[in-house]
DRENKOL-248010 format. One record per residue (C-alpha): residue number from 0; residue in three letters; x negated, y negated, z negated. Coordinates in nm, 2 decimals. Each point is the difference from the previous one (the first is absolute). Layout:
<pts>
<resi:NUM&resn:ALA&u:X&v:Y&w:Z>
...
</pts>
This chain:
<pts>
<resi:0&resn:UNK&u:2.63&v:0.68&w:-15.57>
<resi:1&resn:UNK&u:-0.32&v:-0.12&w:-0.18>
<resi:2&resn:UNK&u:-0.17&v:-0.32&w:0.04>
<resi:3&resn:UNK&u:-0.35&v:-0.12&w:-0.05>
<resi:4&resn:UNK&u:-0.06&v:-0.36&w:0.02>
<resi:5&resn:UNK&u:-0.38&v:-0.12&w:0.12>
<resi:6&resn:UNK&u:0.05&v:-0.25&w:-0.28>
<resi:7&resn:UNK&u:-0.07&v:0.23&w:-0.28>
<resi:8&resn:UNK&u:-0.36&v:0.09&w:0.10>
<resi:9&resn:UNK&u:-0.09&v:-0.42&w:0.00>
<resi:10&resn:UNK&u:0.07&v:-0.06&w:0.34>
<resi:11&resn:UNK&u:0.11&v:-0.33&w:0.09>
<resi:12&resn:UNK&u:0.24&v:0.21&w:0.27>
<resi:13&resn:UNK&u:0.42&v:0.03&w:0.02>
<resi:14&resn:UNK&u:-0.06&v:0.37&w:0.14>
<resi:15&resn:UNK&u:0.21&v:0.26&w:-0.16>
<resi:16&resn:UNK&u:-0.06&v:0.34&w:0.11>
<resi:17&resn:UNK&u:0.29&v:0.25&w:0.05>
<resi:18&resn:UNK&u:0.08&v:0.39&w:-0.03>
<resi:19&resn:UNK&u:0.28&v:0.24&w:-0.05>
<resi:20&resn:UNK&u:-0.28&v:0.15&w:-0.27>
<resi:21&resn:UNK&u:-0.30&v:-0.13&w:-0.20>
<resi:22&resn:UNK&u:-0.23&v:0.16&w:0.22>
<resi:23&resn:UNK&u:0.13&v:-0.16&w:0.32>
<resi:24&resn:UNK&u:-0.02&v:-0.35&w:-0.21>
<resi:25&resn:UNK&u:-0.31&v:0.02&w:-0.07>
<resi:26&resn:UNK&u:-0.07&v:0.15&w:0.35>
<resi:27&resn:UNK&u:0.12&v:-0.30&w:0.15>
<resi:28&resn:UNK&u:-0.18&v:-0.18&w:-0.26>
<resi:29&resn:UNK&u:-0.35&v:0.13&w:0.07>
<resi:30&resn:UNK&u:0.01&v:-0.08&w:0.38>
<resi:31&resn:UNK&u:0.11&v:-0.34&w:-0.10>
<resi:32&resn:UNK&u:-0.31&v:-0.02&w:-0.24>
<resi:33&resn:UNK&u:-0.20&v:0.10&w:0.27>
<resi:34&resn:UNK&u:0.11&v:-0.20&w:0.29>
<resi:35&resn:UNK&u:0.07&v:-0.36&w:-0.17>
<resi:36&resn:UNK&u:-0.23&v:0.01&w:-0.29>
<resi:37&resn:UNK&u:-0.23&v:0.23&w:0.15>
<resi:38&resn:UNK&u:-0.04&v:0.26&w:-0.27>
<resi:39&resn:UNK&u:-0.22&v:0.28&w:0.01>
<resi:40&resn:UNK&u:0.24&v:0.28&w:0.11>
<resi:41&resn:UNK&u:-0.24&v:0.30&w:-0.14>
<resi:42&resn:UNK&u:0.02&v:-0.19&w:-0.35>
<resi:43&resn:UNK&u:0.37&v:-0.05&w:0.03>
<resi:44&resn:UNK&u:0.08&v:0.37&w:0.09>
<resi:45&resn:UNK&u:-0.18&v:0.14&w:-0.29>
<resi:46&resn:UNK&u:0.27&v:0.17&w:-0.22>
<resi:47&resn:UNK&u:-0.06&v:-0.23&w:-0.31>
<resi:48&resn:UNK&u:0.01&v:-0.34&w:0.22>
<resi:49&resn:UNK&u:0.35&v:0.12&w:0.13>
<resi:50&resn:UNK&u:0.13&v:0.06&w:-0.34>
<resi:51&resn:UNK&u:-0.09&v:-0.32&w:-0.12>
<resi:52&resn:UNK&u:0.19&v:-0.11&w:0.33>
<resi:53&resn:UNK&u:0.30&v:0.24&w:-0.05>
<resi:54&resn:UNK&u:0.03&v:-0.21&w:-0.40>
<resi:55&resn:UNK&u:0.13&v:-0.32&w:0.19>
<resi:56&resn:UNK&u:0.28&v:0.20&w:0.13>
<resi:57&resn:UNK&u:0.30&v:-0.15&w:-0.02>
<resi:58&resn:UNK&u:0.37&v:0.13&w:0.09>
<resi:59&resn:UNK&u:0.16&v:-0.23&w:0.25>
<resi:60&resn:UNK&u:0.35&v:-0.14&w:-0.17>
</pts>
């Protein structure tokens, strides 16, 4: 299971995003992004953006 906590990008938000893989974290991440900090979800989808994303990956212990 990975984690992605909102935290790491600057948010002041307790929202950890979850996924069996990295690409379903940051999945879950982006639509998160979008909906509560209203990100721009073209900019977010762009392959480079969701690496950046993927790098905050964590494995859930």
């Amino acid at each position: 299971m990975k984690v992605i906590a909102c935290r790491d990008f600057g948010y002041d938000c307790n929202a950890v995003m979850k996924g069996r893989h990295v690409d379903e974290a940051v999945d879950a991440c982006i639509k998160h992004k979008v909906s509560m900090h209203h990100e721009d979800l073209k900019e977010l989808q762009k392959p480079e953006k969701r690496a950046e994303i993927a790098e905050k990956a964590k494995e859930l212990e």
